[in-house]
C-alpha positions as CSV (number, residue, x, y, z in Angstrom):
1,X,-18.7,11.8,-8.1
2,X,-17.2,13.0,-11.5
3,X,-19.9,13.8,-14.3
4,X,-19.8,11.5,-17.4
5,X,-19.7,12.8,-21.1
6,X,-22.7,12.1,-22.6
7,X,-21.9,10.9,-25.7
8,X,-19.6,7.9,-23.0
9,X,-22.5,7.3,-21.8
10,X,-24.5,6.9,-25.1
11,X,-21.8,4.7,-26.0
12,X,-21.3,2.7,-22.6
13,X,-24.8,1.9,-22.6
14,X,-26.2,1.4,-26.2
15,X,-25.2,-2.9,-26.3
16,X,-26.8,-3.5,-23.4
17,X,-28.6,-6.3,-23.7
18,X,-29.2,-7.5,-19.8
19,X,-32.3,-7.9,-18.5
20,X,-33.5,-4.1,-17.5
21,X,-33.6,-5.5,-13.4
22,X,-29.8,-6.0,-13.8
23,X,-29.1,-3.1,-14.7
24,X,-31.6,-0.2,-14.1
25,X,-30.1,1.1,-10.6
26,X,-26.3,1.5,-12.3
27,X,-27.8,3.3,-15.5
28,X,-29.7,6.0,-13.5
29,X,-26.9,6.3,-11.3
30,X,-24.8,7.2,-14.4
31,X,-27.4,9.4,-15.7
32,X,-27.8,11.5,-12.8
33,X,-24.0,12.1,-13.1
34,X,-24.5,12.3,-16.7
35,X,-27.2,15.4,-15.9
36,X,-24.9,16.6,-12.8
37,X,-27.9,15.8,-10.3
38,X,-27.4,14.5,-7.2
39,X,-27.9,10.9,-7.1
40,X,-31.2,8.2,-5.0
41,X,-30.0,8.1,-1.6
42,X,-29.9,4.7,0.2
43,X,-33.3,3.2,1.0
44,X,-34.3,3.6,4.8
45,X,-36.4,1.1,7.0
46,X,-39.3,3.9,7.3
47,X,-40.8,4.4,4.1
48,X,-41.5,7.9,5.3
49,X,-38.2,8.5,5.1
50,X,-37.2,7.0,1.4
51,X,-37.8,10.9,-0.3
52,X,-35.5,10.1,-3.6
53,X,-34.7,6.3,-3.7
54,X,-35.0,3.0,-5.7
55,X,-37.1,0.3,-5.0
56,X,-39.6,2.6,-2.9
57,X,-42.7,0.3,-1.9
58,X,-46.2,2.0,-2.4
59,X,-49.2,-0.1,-2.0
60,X,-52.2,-0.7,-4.5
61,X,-55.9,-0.7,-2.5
62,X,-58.7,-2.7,-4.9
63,X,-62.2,-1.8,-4.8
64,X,-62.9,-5.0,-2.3
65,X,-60.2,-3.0,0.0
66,X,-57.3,-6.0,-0.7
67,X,-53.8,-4.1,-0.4
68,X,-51.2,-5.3,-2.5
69,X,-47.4,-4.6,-1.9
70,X,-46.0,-2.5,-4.7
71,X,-42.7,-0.9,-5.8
72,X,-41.6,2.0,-7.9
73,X,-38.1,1.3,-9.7
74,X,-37.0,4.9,-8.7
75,X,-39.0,7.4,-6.8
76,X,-38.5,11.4,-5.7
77,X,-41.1,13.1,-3.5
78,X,-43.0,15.6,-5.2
79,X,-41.1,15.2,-8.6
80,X,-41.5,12.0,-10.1
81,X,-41.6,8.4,-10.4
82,X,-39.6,6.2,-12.9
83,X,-40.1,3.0,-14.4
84,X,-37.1,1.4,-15.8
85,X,-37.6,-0.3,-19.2
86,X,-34.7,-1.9,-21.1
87,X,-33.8,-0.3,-24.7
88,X,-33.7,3.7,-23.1
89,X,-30.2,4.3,-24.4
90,X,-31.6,4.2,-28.1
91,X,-34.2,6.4,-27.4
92,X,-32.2,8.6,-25.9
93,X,-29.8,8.6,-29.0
94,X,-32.2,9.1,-31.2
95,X,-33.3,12.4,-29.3
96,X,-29.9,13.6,-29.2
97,X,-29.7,13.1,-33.0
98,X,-32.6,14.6,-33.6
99,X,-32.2,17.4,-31.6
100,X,-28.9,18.0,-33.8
101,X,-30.9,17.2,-36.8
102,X,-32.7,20.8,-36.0
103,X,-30.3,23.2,-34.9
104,X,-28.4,22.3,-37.8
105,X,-31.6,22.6,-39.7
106,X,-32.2,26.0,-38.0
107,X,-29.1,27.3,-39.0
108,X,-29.9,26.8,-43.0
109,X,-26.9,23.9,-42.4
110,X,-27.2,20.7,-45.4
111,X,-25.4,17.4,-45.0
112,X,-23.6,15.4,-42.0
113,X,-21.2,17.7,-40.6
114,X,-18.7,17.1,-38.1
115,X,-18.3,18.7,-34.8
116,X,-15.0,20.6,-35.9
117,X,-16.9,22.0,-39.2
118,X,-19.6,23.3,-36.7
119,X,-17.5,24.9,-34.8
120,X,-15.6,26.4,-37.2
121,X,-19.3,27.5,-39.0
122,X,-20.4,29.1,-35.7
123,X,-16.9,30.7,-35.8
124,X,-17.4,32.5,-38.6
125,X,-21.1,33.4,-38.2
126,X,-20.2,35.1,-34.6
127,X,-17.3,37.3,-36.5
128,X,-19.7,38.2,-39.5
129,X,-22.5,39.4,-37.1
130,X,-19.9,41.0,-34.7
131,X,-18.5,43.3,-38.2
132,X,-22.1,43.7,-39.1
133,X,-23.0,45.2,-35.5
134,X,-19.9,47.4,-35.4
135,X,-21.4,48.7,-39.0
136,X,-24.9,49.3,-36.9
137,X,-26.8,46.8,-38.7
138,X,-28.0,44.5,-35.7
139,X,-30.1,41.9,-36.4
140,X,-32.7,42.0,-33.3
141,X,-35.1,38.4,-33.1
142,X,-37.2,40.7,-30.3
143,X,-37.2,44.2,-31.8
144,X,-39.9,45.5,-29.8
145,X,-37.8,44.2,-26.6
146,X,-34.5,44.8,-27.6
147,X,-34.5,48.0,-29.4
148,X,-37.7,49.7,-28.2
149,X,-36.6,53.0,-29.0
150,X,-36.0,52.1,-32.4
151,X,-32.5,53.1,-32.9
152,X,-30.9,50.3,-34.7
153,X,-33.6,47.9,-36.0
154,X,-33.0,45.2,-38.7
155,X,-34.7,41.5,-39.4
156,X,-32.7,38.4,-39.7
157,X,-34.5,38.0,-43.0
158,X,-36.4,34.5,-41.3
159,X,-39.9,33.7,-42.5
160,X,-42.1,33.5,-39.5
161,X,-45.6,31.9,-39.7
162,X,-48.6,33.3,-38.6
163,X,-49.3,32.2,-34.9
164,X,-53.3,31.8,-35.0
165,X,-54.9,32.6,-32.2
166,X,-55.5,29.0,-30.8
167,X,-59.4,28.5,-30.6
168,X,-60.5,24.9,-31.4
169,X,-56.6,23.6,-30.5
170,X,-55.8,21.0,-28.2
171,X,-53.9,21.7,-25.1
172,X,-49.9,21.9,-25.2
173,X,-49.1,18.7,-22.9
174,X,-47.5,19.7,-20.0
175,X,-43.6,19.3,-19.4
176,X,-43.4,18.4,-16.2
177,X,-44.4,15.2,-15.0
178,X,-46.8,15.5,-11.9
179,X,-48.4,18.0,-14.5
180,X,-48.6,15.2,-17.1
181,X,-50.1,12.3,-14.7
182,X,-52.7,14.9,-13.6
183,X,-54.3,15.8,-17.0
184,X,-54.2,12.2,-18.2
185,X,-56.1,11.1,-15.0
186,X,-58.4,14.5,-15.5
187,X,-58.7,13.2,-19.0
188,X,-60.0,9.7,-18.2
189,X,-62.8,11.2,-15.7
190,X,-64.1,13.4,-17.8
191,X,-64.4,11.3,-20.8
192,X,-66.8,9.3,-19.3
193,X,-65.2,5.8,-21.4
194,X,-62.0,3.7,-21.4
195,X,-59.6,5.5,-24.0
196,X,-56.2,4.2,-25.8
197,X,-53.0,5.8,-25.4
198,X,-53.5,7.3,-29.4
199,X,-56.8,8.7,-28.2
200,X,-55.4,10.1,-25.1
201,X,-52.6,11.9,-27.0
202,X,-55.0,13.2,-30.1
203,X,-56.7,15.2,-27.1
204,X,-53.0,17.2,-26.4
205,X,-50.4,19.1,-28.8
206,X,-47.0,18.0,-27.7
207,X,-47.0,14.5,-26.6
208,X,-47.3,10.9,-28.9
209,X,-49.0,7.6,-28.3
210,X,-45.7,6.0,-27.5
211,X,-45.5,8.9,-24.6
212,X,-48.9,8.6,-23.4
213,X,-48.3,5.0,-22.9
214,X,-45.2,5.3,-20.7
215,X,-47.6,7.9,-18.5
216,X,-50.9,5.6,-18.2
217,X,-48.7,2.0,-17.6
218,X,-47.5,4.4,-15.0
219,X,-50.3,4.8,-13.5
220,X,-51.9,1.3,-13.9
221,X,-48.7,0.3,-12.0
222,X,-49.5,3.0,-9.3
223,X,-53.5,1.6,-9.2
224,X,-54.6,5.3,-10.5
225,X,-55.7,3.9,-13.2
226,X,-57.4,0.4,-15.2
227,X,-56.5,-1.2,-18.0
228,X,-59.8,-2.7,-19.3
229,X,-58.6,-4.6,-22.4
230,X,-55.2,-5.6,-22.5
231,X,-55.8,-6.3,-26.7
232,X,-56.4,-3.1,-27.6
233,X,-55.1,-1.7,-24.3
234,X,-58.2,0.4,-23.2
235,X,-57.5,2.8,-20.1
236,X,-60.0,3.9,-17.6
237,X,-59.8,6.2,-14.2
């Protein structure tokens, strides 16, 4: 099927106010042809089969042995496992804004600029450094790397910040999920005592409380993990 533009998507998607049931299955659809992935394939009777579907049933086991039927809104063997929650399109736009937010930023760009005025910026920037190369003053990011000889080196004039060396940091969080679910389940172990999402993320650099909530209600609905205290929403392994 044809890929969707993103910001048709954005907009498609951002008055939805169905209930997230009615309407999770199409939205990922459209996202995967939003991303250009290939899209869940139709669920099997053998759940050994169902590799990259919706609906894929798991099964919780309690301590007294019990089983209880499960299912997983959308499922992909050895990548992930996705639980739909209505109100995604806004948090997507937000990230998309943001993201914008810093380029922009990056570039030393002020104000609300529109996508023709970017281009043109970019324009120009790309034919003032092309002239400036052609005068030999390159402006290398990666001197060592790119001009290791040393035959043309100039800065881009940025001020860099010391990287320290890291001792007494928390851990980046990782990016990928199965990554993600096992150092919050490692986490829980060895801490011995239920935790909240907030403590959860203070022990990781690169991850929120609002993200470390999405991961552990994961789990809880996967039976990897217990919620203790559903006031202050205490997590344990």
């Amino acid at each position: 099927m044809p890929t969707l533009d993103i910001d048709a998507f954005i907009q498609r998607w951002a008055a939805s106010g169905g209930a997230e049931r009615a309407n999770y299955g199409q939205f990922l659809s459209e996202l995967c042809r939003v991303l250009d992935v290939p899209e869940p394939e139709p669920t099997r009777p053998n759940d050994a089969d169902n590799a990259y579907v919706f609906e894929r049933n798991v099964y919780e086991i309690h301590d007294d042995d019990r089983i209880s039927p499960r299912r997983i809104d959308l499922y992909r063997r050895g990548c992930f496992v996705l639980e739909a929650k209505q109100g995604v399109v806004t948090v997507l736009r937000d990230l998309h804004d943001e993201l914008d937010a810093l380029v922009q930023a990056a570039y030393g760009w002020e104000g609300t600029l529109t996508d023709q005025e970017v281009l043109t910026r970019l324009g120009n920037l790309n034919a003032l450094r092309a002239e400036e190369e052609r005068r030999g003053n390159i402006r290398y990011l990666r001197e060592d790397y790119q001009d290791s000889k040393g035959r043309a080196v100039r800065d881009l004039g940025l001020v860099v910040p010391q990287v320290t060396s890291g001792i007494g940091l928390p851990p980046i969080f990782p990016k990928k999920l199965p990554e993600q679910v096992q150092v919050v389940r490692d986490q829980l172990r060895s801490a011995g005592r239920p935790l909240t999402s907030q403590q959860l993320a203070s022990q990781f650099r690169g991850v929120g409380p609002e993200k470390m909530g999405e991961i552990v209600e994961t789990l809880v609905l996967l039976g990897q993990v217990r919620q203790i205290d559903a006031d202050v929403t205490l997590y344990a392994a």
